[in-house]
C-alpha positions as CSV (number, residue, x, y, z in Angstrom):
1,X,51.9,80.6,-47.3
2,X,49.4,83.6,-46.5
3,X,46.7,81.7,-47.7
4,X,47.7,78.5,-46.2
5,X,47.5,80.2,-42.9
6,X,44.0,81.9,-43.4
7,X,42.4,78.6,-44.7
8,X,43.6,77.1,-41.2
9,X,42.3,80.2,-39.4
10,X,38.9,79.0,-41.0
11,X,39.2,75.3,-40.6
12,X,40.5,75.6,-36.9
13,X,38.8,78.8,-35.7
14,X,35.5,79.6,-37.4
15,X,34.9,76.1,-37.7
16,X,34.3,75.3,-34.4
17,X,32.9,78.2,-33.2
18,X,30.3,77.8,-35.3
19,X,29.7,74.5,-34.8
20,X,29.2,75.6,-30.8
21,X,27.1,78.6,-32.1
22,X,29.5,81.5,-31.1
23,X,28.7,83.1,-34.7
24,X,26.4,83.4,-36.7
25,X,26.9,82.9,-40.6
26,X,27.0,86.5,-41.6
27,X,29.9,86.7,-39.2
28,X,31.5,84.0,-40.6
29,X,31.2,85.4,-43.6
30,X,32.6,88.9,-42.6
31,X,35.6,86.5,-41.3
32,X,36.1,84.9,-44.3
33,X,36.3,88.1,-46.3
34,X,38.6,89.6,-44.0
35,X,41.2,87.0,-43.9
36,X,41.1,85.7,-47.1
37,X,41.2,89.4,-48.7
38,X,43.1,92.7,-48.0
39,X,41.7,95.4,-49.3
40,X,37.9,96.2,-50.0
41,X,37.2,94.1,-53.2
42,X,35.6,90.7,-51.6
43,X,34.3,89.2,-54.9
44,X,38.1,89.9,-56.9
45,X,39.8,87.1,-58.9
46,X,42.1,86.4,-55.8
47,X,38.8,85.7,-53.4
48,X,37.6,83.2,-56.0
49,X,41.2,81.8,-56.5
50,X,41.9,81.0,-53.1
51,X,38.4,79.4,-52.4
52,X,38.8,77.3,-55.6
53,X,42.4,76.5,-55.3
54,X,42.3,75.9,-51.3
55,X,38.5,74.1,-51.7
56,X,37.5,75.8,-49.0
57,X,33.8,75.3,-49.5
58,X,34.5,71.3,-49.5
59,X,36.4,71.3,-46.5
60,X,34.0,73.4,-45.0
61,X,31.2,71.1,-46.1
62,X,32.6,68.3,-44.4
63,X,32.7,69.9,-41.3
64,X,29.8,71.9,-41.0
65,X,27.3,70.3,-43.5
66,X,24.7,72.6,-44.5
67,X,25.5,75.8,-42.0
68,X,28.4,76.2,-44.4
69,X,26.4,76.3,-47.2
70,X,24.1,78.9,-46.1
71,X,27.4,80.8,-44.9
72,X,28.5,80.3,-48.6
73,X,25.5,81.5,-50.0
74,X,25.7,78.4,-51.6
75,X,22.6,76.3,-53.3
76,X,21.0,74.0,-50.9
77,X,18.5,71.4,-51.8
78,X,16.8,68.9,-49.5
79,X,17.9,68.1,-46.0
80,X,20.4,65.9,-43.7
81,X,23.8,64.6,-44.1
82,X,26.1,66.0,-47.0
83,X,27.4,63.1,-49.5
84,X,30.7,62.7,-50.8
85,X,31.2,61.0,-54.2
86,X,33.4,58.3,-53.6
87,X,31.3,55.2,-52.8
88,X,27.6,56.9,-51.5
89,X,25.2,54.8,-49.5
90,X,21.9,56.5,-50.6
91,X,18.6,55.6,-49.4
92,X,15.5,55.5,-52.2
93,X,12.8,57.6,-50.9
94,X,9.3,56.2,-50.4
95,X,7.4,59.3,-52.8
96,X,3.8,58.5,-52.0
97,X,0.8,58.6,-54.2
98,X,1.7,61.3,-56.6
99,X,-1.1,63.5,-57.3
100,X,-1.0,63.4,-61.3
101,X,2.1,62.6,-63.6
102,X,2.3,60.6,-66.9
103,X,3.7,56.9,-66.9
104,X,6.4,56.0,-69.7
105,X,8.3,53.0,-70.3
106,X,6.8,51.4,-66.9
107,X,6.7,47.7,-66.1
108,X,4.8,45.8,-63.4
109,X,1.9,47.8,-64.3
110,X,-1.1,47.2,-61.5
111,X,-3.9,45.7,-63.5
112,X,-5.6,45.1,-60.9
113,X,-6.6,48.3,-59.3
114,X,-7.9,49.1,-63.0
115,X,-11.8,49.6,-62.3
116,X,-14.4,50.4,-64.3
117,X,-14.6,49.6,-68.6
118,X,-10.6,48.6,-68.0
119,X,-12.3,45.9,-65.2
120,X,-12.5,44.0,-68.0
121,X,-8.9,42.8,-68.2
122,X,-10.0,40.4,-65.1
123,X,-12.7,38.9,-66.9
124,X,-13.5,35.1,-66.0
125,X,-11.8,33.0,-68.3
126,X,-9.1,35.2,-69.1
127,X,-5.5,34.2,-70.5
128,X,-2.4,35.3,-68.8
129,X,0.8,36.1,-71.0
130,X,4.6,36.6,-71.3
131,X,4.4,40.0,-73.4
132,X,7.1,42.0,-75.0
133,X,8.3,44.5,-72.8
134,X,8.0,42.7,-69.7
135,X,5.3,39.8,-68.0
136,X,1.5,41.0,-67.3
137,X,1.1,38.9,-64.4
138,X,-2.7,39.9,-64.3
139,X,-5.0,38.3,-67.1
140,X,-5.1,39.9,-70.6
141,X,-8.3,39.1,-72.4
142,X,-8.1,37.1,-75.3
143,X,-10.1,37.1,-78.1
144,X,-9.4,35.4,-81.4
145,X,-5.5,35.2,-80.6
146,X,-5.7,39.1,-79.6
147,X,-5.2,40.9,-76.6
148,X,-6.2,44.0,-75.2
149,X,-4.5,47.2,-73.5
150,X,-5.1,50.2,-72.3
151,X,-5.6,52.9,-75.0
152,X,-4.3,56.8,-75.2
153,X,-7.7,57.6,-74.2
154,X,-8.6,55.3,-71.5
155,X,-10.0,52.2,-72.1
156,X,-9.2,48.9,-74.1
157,X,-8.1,48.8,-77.4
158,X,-6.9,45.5,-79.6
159,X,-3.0,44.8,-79.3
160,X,-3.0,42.6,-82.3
161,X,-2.0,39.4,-81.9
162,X,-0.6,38.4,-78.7
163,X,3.8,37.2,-78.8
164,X,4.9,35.6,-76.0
165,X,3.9,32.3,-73.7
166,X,0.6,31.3,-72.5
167,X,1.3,31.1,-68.8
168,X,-2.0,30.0,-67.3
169,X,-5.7,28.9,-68.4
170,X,-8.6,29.4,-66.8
171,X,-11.7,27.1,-68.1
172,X,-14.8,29.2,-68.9
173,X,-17.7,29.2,-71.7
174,X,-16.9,27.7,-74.8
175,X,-13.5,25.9,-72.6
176,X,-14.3,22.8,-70.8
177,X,-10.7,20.6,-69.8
178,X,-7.3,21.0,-70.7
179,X,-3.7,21.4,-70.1
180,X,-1.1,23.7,-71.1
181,X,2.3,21.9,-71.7
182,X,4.7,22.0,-73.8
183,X,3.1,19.1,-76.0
184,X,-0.6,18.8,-74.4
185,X,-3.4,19.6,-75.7
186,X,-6.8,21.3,-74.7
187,X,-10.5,21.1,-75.4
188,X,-13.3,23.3,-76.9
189,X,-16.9,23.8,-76.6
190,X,-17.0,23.8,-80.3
191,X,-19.9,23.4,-82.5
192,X,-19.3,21.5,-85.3
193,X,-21.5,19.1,-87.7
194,X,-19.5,18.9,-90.1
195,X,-21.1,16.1,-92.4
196,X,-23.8,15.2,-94.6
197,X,-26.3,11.9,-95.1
198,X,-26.0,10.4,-98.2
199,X,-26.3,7.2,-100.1
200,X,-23.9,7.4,-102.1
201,X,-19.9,5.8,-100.1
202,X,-17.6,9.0,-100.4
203,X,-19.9,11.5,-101.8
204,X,-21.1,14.1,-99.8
205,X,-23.7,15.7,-102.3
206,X,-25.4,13.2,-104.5
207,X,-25.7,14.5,-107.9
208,X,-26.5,11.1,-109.5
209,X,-29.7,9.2,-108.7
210,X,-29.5,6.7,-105.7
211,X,-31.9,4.1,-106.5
212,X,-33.5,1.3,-103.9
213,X,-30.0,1.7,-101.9
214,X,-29.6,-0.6,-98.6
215,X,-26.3,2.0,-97.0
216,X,-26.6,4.8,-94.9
217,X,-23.8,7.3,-94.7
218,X,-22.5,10.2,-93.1
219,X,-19.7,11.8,-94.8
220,X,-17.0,14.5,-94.1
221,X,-18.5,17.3,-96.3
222,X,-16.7,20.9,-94.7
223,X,-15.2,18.7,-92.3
224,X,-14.9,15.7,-90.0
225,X,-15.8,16.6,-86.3
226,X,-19.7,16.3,-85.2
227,X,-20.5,17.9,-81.5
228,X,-21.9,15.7,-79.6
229,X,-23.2,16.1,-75.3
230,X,-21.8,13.6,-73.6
231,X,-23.6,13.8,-70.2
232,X,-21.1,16.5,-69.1
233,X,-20.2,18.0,-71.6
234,X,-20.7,19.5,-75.4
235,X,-17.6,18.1,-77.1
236,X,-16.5,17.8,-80.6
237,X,-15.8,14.2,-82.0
238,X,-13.8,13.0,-85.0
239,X,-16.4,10.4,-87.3
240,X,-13.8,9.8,-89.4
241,X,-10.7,7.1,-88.7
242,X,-8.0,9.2,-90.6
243,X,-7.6,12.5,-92.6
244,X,-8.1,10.9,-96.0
245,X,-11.5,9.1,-94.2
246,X,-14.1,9.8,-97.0
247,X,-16.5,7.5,-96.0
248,X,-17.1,8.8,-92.2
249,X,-20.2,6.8,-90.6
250,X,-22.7,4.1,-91.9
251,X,-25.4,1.9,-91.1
252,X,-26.2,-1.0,-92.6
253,X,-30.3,-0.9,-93.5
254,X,-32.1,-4.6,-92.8
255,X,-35.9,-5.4,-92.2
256,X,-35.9,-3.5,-89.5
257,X,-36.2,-0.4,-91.1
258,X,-40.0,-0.5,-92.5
259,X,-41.3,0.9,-96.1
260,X,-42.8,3.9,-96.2
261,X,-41.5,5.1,-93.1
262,X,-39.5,8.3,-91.8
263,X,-36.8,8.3,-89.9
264,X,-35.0,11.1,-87.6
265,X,-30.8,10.1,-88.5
266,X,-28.8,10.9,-84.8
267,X,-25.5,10.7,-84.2
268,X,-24.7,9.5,-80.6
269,X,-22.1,7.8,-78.0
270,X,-21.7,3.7,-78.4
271,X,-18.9,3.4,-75.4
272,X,-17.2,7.0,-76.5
273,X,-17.5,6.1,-80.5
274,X,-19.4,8.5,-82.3
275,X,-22.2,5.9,-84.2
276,X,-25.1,7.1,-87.0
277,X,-28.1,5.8,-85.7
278,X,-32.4,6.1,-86.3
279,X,-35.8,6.6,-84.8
280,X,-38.7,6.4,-86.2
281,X,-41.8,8.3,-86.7
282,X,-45.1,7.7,-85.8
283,X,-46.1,8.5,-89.5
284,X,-44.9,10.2,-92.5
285,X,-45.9,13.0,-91.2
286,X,-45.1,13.4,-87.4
287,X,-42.2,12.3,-85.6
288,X,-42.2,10.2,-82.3
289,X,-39.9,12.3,-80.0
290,X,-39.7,15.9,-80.4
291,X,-36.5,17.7,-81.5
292,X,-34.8,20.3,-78.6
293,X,-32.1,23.0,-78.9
294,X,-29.0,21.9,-76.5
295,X,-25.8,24.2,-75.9
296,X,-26.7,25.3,-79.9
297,X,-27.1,22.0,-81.3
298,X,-30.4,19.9,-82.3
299,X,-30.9,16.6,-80.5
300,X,-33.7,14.3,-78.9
301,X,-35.4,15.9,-76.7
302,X,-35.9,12.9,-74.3
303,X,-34.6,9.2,-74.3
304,X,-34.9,7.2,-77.4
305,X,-33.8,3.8,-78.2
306,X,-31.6,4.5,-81.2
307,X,-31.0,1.9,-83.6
308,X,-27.5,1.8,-85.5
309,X,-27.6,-1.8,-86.7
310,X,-30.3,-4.5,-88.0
311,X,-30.2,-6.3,-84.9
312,X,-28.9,-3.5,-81.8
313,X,-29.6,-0.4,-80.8
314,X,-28.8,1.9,-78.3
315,X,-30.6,4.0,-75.1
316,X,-29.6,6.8,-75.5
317,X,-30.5,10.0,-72.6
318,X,-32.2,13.1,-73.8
319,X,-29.9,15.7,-75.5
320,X,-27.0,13.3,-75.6
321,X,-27.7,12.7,-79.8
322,X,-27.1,15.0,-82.2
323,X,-30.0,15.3,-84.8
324,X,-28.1,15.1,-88.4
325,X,-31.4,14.7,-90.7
326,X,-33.9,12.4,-91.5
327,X,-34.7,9.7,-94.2
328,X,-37.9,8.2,-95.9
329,X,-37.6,4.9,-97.1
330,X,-39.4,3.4,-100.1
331,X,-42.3,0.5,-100.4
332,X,-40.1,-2.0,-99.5
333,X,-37.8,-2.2,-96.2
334,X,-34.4,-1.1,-95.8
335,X,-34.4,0.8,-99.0
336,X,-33.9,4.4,-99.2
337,X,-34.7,6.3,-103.3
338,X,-33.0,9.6,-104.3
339,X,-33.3,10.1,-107.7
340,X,-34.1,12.9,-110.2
341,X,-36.3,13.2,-112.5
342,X,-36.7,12.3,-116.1
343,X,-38.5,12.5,-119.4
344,X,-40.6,9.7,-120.5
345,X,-44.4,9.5,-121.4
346,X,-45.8,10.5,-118.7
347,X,-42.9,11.9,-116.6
348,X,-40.4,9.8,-114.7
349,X,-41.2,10.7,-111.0
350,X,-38.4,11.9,-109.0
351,X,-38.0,10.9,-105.1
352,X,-35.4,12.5,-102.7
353,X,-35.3,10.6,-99.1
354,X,-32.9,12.2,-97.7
355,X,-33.2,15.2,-96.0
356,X,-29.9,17.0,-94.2
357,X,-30.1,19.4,-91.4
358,X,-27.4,20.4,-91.6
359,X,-25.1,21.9,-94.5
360,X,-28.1,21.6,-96.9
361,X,-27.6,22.3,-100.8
362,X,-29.9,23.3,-103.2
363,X,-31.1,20.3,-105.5
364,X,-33.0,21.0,-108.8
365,X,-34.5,18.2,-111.0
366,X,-36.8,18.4,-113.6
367,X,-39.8,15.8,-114.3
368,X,-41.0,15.7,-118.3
369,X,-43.9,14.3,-120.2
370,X,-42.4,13.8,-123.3
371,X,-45.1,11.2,-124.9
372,X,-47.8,11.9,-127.8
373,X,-50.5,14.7,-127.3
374,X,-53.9,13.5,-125.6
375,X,-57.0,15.2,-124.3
376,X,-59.5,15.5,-121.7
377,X,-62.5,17.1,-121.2
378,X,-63.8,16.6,-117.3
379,X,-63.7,19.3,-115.0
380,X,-62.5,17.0,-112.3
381,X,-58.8,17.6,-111.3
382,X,-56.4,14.9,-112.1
383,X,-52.6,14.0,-112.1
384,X,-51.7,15.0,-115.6
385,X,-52.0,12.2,-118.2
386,X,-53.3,10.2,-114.7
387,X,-49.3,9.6,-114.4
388,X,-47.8,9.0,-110.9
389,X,-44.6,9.9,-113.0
390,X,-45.2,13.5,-112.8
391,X,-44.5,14.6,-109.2
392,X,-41.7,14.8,-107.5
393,X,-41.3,13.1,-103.9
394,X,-39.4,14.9,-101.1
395,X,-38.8,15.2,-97.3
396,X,-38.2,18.1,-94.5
397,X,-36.9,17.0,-91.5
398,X,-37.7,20.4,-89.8
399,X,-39.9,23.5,-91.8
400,X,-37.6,26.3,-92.4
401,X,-37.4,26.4,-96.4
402,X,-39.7,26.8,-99.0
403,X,-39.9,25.1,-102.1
404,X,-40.4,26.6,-105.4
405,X,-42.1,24.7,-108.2
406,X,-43.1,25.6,-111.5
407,X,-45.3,23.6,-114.2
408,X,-45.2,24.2,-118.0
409,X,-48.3,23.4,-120.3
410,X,-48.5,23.1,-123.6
411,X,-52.7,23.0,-124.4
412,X,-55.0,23.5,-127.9
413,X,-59.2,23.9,-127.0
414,X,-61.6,22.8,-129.1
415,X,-63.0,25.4,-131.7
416,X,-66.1,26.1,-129.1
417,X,-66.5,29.7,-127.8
418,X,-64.8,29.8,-123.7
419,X,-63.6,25.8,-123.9
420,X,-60.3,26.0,-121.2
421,X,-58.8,24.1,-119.4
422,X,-56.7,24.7,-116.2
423,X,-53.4,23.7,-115.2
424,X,-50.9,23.5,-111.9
425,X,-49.3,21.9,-108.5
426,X,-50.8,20.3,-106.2
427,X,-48.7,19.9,-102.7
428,X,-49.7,16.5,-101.8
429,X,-52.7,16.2,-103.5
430,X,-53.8,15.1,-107.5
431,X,-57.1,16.4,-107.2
432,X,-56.6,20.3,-106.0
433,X,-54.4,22.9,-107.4
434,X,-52.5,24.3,-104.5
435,X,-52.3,28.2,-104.0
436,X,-53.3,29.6,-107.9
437,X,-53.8,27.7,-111.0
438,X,-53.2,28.9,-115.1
439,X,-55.4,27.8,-117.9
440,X,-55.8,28.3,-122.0
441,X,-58.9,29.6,-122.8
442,X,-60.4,30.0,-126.2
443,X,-62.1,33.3,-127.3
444,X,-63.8,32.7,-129.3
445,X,-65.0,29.3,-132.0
446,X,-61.6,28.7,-133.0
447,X,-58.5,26.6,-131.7
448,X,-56.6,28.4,-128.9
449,X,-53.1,27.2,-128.8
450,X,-50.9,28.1,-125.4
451,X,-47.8,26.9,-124.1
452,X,-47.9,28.4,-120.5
453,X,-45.9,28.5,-117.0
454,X,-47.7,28.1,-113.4
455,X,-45.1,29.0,-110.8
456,X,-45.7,28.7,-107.2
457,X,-43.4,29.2,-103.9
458,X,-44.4,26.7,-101.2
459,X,-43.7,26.2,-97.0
460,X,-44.4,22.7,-96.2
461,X,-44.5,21.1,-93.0
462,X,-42.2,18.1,-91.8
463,X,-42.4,15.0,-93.2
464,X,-43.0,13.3,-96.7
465,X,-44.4,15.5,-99.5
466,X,-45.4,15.0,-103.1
467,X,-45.6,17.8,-105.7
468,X,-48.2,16.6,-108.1
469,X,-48.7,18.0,-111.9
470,X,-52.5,18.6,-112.1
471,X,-55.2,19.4,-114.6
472,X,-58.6,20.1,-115.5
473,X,-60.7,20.5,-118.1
474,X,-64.2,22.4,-118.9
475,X,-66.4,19.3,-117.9
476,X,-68.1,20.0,-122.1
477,X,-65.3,20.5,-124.5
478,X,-62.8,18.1,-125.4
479,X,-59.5,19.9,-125.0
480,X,-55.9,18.3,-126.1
481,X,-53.3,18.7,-123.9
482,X,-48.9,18.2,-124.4
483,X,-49.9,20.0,-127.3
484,X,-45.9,19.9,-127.8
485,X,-44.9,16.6,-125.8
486,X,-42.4,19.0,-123.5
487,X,-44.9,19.6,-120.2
488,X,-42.2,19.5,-117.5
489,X,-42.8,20.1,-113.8
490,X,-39.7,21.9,-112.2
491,X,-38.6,21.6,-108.7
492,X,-35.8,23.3,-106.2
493,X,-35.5,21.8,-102.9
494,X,-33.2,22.3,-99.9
495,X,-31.6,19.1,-99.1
């Protein structure tokens, strides 16, 4: 009952006058240790059973707020109203810039006040993504199906590949049209040429010989998409009608297509349809209308009438066909030859024309004079044996390979002291040797017997090109020559 009555004496008394400011809170306190206790100990177990027991310091919180707190002596930390539990009402403080701090398990991350090297998560083009642990709703570059973040260090580092939903698209280099739905589809500035001329239905890379053939192809080889400008844009084209399409594009070779003649092969537009088509040189050695570099990709370099048939062709603007390779046809029209050599008396010539820009191969063949022994004694340079069958016919569409060539000769002098005779390639030409030479030179006044190897590396120029077996003799001495019928002339092209 005693401590009912003090606990009033400070709820109804003290209280109030200290609400009006008729004590101050050391007085209080002296009140409340001289009501509460008798005697001198103020901080005994009764004091602090009667404030616990009574809850004095909540009663006295709810009237006086924080004055009884600093009466108490009790903590105190931030300002205004006191709070009960039941049912708060709080109200989130707005905490400013803080000055440093470290950021864990945020979301809604501003990207865009990133500046510097992290800048480049706004690039142009940029993809934006649903990602795991909440949505970016600033673009994320995307390279190769990765994304990029910000590392321990500062800066970007690779994510990985990106989960989640593309969201948005922005067109940009290498990304012309398109839309993202759930089934749509979108378009790239790919560069493809994906196919290769040949004269063969189905066969990419002829390895059999072609002879006097009237088809032109161009077949799927690592693929079946050609890039091709359009007027607007670079854009990648199927040739083929299906998947299992072996075949790919083809033209049908008439009169119109003269012997002896080069041809630049184009692919090019016909109302949207990818079509193989031709123009021809102004010789065998220079072309009509110059070759130009577009967006990566070889084409015409102005407008050409392109023909894809015996009896049509088409106009087509500069840059808008893609240059695939070129052809040379044969001494009579329409025909196109490639075929490898052969042994025979006096070689079987070999003639490759067709030459691929594009996804070239390397092509060996091998040209033999297998017949009897003969000699010659003139110092003039000839084709060996006089045979047109030993050289070897090819084409370059544009000069970037070199061609190696090697010719083996098998030759016995005459007994006289320093009778020779010499021995190599010519490069379009039966009376020169090209670059060095190798001959078999007697010693002295007996037979000299040699079975030797010219070898030469060669750049030629566009156009058609003939690598000639030549010889020579000493202009006195009668020398025999394919002293062991195997004289062979070996050639590796690029085709």
């Amino acid at each position: 009952m005693r401590s009912i009555i003090r606990f009033l004496f400070v709820s109804l008394f003290l209280v109030p006058s200290l609400a009006f400011g008729q004590f101050t809170p050391t007085q209080i306190q002296g009140q409340i240790n001289a009501n509460f206790y008798t005697g001198a100990d103020t901080t005994g177990p009764e004091a602090n059973s009667v404030l616990n027991n009574m809850n004095v310091s909540y009663v006295a919180i709810l009237l006086l707020g924080a004055n009884v707190y600093t009466a108490l002596q009790l903590p105190l930390n931030g300002s205004g109203a006191i709070t009960a539990t039941t049912s708060p009402a709080f109200v989130t403080p707005a905490l400013g810039t803080p000055a440093s701090g470290t950021l864990t398990n945020t979301t809604g991350f501003p990207l865009a006040n990133l500046a510097g090297a992290d800048a480049t998560f706004l690039a142009a083009g940029a993809i934006a993504v649903n990602t795991t642990g909440g949505v970016f709703t600033q673009p994320v570059t995307w390279v190769n199906g990765h994304g990029t973040k910000i590392g321990p260090s500062g800066g970007l580092v690779d994510t990985g590949a990106i989960p989640g939903t593309v969201t948005s698209l922005t067109t940009g280099p290498g990304l012309y049209s398109g839309t993202i739905t759930a089934t749509g589809t979108i378009s790239l500035a790919d560069r493809h040429t994906e196919g290769r001329l040949t004269l063969q239905s189905g066969v990419p890379v002829m390895t059999a010989s072609q002879s006097a053939q009237t088809t032109l192809y161009y077949a799927p080889y690592i693929g079946s998409l050609i890039s091709i400008y359009n007027g607007t844009n670079l854009q990648a084209y199927q040739f083929t009608s299906s998947a299992s399409d072996t075949v790919g594009l083809s033209i049908a070779l008439g009169s119109n297509w003269a012997a002896n003649s080069v041809y630049d092969v184009f692919v090019a537009l016909n109302s949207s349809t990818p079509t193989l088509c031709t123009v021809v040189w102004t010789s065998t050695t220079a072309r009509a209308t110059s070759l130009a570099i577009y967006n990566g990709i070889l084409t015409n370099s102005a407008q050409v009438t392109c023909r894809y048939s015996n009896s049509a062709t088409l106009t087509v603007p500069a840059n808008q066909a893609t240059y695939v390779g070129s052809v040379y046809t044969n001494g009579s029209t329409g025909t196109i030859d490639y075929t490898f050599g052969g042994a025979a008396s006096g070689g079987t010539a070999a003639t490759f024309g067709v030459w691929n820009y594009y996804n070239r191969v390397s092509v060996q063949t091998s040209v033999k004079d297998s017949g009897s022994t003969y000699t010659y004694s003139s110092a003039t340079v000839r084709q060996a044996r006089a045979s047109a069958g030993n050289q070897v016919t090819f084409l370059t569409g544009v000069a970037e390979d070199a061609v190696q060539s090697s010719y083996t000769s098998g030759v016995a002098t005459s007994s006289n002291l320093n009778s020779f005779t010499n021995f190599g390639i010519g490069l379009d030409t039966t009376s020169a040797f090209t670059n060095v030479y190798s001959n078999c030179n007697s010693n002295s006044n007996a037979v000299q017997r040699c079975q030797t190897t010219n070898t030469t590396t060669l750049q030629p120029a566009i156009g058609q090109h003939v690598l000639s077996a030549n010889e020579g003799g000493d202009g006195g001495n009668t020398n025999t020559l394919d002293n062991y019928s195997l004289n062979t002339l070996f050639v590796t092209l690029r085709q």
